[in-house]
N, C-alpha and C positions, 0 to 999 in steps of 0.2 A: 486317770490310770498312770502307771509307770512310763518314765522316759524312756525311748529306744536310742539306747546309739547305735548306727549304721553297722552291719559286720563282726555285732556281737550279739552271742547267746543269752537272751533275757527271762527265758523260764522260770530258771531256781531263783535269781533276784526278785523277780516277781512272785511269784508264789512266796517267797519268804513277806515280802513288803504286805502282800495281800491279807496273808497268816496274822501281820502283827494288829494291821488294822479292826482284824473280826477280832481280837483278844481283847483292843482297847475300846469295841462298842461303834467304830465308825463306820459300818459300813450297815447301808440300809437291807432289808428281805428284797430279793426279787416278789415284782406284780406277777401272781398265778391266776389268771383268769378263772371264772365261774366256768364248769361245763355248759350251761344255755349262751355264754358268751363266747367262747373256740365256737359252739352251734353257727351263731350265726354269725362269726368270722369266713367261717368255712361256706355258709351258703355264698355270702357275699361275694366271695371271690369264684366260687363257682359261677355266679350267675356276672359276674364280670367276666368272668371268660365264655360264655356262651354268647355275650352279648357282641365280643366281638369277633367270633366264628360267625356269627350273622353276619354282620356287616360284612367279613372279608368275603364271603358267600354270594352275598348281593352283589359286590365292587366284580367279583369273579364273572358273576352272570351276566351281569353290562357290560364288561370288559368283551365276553363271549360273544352274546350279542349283536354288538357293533363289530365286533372284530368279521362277522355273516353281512357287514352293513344294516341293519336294525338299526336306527338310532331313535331309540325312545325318550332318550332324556332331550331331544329338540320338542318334543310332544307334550311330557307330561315332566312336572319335574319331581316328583320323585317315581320314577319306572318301573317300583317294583309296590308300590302304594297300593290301599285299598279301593284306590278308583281302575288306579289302571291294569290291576290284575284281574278286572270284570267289565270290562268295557260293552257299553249298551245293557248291563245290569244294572236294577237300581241297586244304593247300598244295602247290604243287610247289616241290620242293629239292634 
């Protein structure tokens, strides 16, 4: 892209330089993704963000926990697991 110097206004230089280059053929199409690909852009990031609302959740409840003196993770390591959230049950599968 266009050089910035420091403390000056580069808009209309640029947009002119910009102008010249779409006339003479050199400037590529922007990538428009498919609608089933924004899809699952969007789940993606959704379920990235869910995923670490859990966690922060988890770190909250053991932070809770212990903070009552609980300390489950001397016990089990990981505290909020499918063992230790049924203790003296067997697992269900």
């Amino acid at each position: 892209m266009p050089a910035r110097i420091p403390g000056r206004k580069t808009d209309v230089k640029d947009s002119a330089w910009i102008a010249k280059l779409l006339m003479h053929g050199l400037l590529s199409p922007s990538f428009v993704p498919e609608v089933a690909l924004l899809e699952l852009r969007d789940l993606t990031r959704y379920r990235k963000k869910r995923v670490g609302e859990q966690a922060s959740e988890r770190n909250r409840v053991i932070k809770l926990l212990e903070a009552s003196n609980v300390r489950l993770a001397s016990v089990a390591s990981d505290p909020l697991g499918k063992v230790s959230s049924s203790p003296g049950l067997p697992p269900s599968g």
